[in-house]
C-alpha positions in Angstrom: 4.0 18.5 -9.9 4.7 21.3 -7.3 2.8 22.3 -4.3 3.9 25.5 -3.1 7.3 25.3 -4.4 8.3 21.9 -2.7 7.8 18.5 -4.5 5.8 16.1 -2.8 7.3 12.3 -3.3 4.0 10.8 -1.2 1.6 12.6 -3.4 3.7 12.6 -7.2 4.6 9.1 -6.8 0.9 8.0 -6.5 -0.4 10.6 -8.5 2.1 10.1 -11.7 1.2 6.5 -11.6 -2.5 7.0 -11.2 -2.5 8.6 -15.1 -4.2 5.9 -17.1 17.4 -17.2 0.8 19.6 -14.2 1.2 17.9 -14.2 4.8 20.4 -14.8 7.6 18.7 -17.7 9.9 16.4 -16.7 12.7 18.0 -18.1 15.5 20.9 -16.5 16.7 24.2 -17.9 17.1 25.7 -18.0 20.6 28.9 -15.9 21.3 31.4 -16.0 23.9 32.3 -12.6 25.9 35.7 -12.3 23.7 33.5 -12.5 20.5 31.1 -9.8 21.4 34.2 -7.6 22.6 35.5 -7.3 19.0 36.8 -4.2 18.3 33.7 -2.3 16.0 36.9 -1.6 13.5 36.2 -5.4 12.7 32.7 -5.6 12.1 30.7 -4.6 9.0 28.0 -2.3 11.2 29.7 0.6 10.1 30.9 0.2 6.4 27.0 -0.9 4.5 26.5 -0.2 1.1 23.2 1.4 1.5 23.1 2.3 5.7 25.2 5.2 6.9 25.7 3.8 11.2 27.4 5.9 13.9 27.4 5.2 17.0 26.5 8.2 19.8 28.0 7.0 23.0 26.8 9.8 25.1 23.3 9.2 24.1 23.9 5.4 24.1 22.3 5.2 21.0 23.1 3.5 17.3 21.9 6.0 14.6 21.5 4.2 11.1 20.1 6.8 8.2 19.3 4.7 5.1 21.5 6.0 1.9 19.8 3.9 -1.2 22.0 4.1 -4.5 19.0 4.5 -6.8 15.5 4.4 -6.1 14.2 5.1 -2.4 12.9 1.7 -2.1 13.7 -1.7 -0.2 15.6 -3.3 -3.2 17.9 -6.5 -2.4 20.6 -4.4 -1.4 19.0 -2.5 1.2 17.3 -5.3 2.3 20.7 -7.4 2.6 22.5 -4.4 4.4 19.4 -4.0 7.2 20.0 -7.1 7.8 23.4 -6.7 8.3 22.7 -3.7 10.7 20.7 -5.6 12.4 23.0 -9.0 12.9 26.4 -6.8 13.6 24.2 -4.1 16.0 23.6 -7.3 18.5 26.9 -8.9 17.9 29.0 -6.1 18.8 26.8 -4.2 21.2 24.6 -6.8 22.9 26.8 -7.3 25.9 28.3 -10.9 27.3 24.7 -12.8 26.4 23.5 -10.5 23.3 20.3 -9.6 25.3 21.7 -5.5 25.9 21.0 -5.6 29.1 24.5 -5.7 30.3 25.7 -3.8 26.9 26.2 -0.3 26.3 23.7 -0.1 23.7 20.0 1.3 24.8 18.5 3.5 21.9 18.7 2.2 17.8 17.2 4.5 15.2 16.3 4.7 12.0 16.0 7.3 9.4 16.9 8.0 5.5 19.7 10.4 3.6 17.5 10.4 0.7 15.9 14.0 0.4 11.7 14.1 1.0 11.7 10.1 1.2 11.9 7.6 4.5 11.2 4.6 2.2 8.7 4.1 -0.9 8.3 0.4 -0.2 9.2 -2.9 -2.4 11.1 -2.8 -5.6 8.0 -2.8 -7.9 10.3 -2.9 -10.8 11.3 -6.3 -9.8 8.1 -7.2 -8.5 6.7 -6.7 -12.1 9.6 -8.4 -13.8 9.1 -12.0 -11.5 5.1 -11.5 -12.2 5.3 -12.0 -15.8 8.3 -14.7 -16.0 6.0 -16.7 -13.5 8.8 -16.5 -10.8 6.8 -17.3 -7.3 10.1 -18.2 -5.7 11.5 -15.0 -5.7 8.6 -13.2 -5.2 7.7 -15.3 -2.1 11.9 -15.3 -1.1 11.9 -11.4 -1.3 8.6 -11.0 0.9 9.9 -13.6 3.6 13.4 -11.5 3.9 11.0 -8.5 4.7 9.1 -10.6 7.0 12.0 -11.4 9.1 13.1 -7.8 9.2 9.7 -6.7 10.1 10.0 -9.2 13.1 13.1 -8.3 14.2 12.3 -4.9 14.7 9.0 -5.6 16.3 10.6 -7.0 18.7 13.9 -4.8 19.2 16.2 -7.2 17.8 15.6 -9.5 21.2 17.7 -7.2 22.9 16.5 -4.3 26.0 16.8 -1.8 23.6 14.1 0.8 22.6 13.5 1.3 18.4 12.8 4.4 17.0 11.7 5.2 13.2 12.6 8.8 12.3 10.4 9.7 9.4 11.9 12.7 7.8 10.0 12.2 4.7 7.5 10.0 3.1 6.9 6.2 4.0 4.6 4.5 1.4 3.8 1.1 1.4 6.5 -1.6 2.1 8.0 2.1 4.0 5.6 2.4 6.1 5.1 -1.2 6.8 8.7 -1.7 8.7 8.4 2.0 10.4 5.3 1.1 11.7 7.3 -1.9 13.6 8.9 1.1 15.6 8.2 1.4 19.6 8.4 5.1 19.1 7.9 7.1 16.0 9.0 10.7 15.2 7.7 12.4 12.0 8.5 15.7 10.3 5.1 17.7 9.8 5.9 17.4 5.8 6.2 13.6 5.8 3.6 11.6 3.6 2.1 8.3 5.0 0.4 5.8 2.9 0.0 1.9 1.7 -1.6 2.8 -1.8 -0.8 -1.0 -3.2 -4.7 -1.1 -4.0 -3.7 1.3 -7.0 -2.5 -1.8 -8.7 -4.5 -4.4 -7.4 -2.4 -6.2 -4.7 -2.2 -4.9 -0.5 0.3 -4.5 1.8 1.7 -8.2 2.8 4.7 -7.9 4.9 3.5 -6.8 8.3 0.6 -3.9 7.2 -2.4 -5.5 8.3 -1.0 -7.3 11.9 0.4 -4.1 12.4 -2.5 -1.8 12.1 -4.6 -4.1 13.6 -2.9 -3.8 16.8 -1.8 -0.3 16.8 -5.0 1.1 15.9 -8.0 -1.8 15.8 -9.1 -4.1 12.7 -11.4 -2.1 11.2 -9.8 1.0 11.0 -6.7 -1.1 9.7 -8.5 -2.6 7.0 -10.0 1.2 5.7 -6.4 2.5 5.6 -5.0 -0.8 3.7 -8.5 -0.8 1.3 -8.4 3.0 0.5 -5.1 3.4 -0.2 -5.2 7.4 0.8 -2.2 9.4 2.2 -2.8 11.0 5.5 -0.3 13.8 6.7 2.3 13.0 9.8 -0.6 14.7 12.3 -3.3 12.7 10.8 -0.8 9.6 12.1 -0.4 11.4 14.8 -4.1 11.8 15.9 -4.2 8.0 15.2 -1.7 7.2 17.8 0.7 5.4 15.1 3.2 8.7 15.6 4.5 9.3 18.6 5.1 13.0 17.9 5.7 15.6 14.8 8.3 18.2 14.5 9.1 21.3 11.6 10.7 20.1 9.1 14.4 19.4 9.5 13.8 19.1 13.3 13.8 15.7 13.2 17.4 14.6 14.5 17.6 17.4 17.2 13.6 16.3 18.6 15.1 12.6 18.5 18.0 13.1 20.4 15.9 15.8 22.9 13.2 12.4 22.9 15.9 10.0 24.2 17.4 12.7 26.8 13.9 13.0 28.5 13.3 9.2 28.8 16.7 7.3 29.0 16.6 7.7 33.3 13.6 5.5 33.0 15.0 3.0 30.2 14.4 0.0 31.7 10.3 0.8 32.5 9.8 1.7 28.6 11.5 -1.5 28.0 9.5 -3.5 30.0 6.3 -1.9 28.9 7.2 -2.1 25.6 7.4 -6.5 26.1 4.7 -6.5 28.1 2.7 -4.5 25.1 4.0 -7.3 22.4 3.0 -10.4 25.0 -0.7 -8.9 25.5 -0.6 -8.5 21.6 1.6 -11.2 20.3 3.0 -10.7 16.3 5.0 -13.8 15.4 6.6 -14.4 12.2 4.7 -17.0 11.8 1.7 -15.3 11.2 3.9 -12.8 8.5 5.1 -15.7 6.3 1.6 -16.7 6.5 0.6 -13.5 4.7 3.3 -13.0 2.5 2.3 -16.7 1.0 -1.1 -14.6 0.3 0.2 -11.7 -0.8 2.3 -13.6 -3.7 -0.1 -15.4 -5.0 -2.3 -12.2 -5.3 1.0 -10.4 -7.0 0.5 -13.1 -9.6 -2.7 -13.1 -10.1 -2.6 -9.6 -11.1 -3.9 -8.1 -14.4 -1.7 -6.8 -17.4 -3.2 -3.6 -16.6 -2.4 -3.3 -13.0 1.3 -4.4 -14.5 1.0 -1.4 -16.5 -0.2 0.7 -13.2 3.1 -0.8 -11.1 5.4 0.4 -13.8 4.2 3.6 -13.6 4.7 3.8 -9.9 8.5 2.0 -10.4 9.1 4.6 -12.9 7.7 8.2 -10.6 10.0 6.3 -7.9 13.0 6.6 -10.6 12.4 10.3 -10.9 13.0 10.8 -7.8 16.5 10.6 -7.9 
C-alpha cells in the first residue's frame, strides 16, 4: 500500500490486518557514593541488545533510540533491555542518593532506529500463541513488566529529571501507551498515532486508559480507546498529548533546540511536572489492576479475532 510514494506503517499495519518475573523489583536498592561513581565503561547502559544510549554531556541529556532486531514491537527483549536503561540510567547518573538532583543527568529521551516506526505495541505473535495454550501466567507476567515500565517513566524514573518521547514515526497501541507516559512529547508531522486493539476484540491495558484520562479527560479517552482510529501527530497535537510537531527528519535537531530553550529553568519544569502527577496521582497499583482485566479479556477472545491478531503480527513482520 503506498500513499504518495511513502509507505505508511500506522495505516498498512491496521489496514493489512483489517482484510477479512523478568521484572527487576520496584524498590530500588540503596548505593553508596563509590557505587554510583562507577566508571559508565562498567555498566550495561551503553552495550543493550535492542537500545542504542549515548550520553550528550553538553546538553546533560541521556539519548536512548530503540534498535529492535525483528519486528518494531515491545517483545521480551526490548522489554528486558528498557528495563535495563532504565535501572543502569539511575545507577550511574543519579548522583550520591539516586534522586538526580545532585547528578549530572537532567534530560532522558527516547526515540527508535527503526525507519517510519516509534513502536507498534505488544508482541501479538506471542500474545496469540499464550491465548490458545491457555497460558494466563505469561500473558498476565508480560503485561505487569509493561506496567512497571509505564510507571517508571511516568514518573521520571524517581529522579529530577525531565522525559521526553521523540516520535519519529508511528506509535500504535502498547507504542503509544509508554510515549504517552512522556512529560514532553515531540512528533514528526508524518508520525501515525493510534490504539486500534478493538480490531481484534481486546483494548489497550498497560497504561492507555489512566493515561488518556488524565491527559485529555475520560470521555474523550474512552472514544479514542473504543474507536480505534489513527489521528495524525497535529491531530495529537491539537489534543494537547504532543507537545509540538516538526518536518520529517527534524526530530533530533527540534529535541535538542527543545532542551536548550528550557534547561535554565530545569528545576521549575521539574517541580511542575511532580506537582502535575500529585494533583493527578497514577500508581502502579491501579496498572496491575488493569492488566488483570485486560488478560482475562485476551483470553476470552474469539478464534476469529485470533485470526485478526495474526494478521496484524504478520503486517508488523513486513515491516522489516
Amino acid at each position: 500500500m503506498i500513499d504518495s510514494g511513502r509507505f505508511n506503517p500506522a495505516r498498512d499495519v491496521v489496514e493489512t490486518a483489517s482484510e477479512e518475573h523478568f521484572a527487576p523489583d520496584t524498590d530500588q536498592p540503596a548505593f553508596s557514593v563509590a557505587e554510583i561513581a562507577v566508571p559508565t565503561s562498567r555498566s550495561t547502559l551503553f552495550d543493550l541488545g535492542q537500545i542504542d544510549v549515548r550520553w550528550d554531556e553538553e546538553l546533560a541529556t541521556l539519548w536512548a533510540f530503540m534498535t529492535p532486531h525483528e519486528r518494531p514491537n515491545s517483545n521480551l527483549g526490548l522489554i528486558r533491555d528498557t528495563m535495563a536503561w532504565q535501572r543502569e540510567s539511575k545507577r550511574v547518573y543519579g548522583g550520591a542518593d539516586g534522586s538526580g538532583r545532585d547528578g549530572p543527568l537532567k534530560f532522558m529521551v527516547l526515540g527508535s532506529r527503526f525507519p517510519g516506526v516509534f513502536n507498534l505495541g505488544g508482541d501479538l505473535e506471542m500474545f496469540a500463541e499464550c491465548i490458545q495454550r491457555r497460558d494466563r501466567a505469561t500473558l498476565l507476567s508480560y503485561g505487569v513488566a509493561c506496567c512497571e515500565i509505564v510507571d517508571r517513566i511516568w514518573h521520571c524514573n524517581d529522579m529530577s529529571i525531565i522525559n521526553i518521547g521523540l516520535a519519529q514515526g508511528d506509535a500504535l497501541g502498547g507504542g503509544l501507551e509508554a510515549l504517552m507516559c512522556f512529560d514532553v512529547i515531540i512528533a514528526e508531522r508524518q508520525a501515525k498515532f493510534g490504539l486500534p486493539e478493538v480490531l481484534f476484540g481486546l483494548f489497550p491495558g498497560m497504561g492507555a486508559y489512566s493515561i488518556l484520562s488524565r491527559r485529555v479527560g475520560p470521555v474523550l479517552a474512552r472514544e479514542m480507546i473504543a474507536e480505534g482510529r489513527i489521528y495524525s501527530a497535529d491531530e495529537m497535537c491539537e489534543m494537547g498529548i504532543v507537545a509540538k510537531v516538526v518536518e520529517s527528519g527534524e526530530g533530533e535537531a527540534a529535541t535538542a533546540q527543545w532542551i536548550r530553550d528550557h534547561r535554565a529553568h530545569h528545576a521549575g519544569y521539574v517541580g511542575i511536572n511532580r506537582a502535575g502527577r500529585r494533583v493527578n496521582p497514577l500508581t502502579l497499583a491501579e496498572l496491575t489492576d488493569i492488566v488483570e482485566t485486560w488478560t482475562d479479556t485476551a483470553l476470552s477472545l474469539s478464534d476469529r479475532d485470533l485470526r485478526m491478531m495474526r494478521r496484524l503480527a504478520s503486517a508488523q513482520t513486513k515491516l522489516r
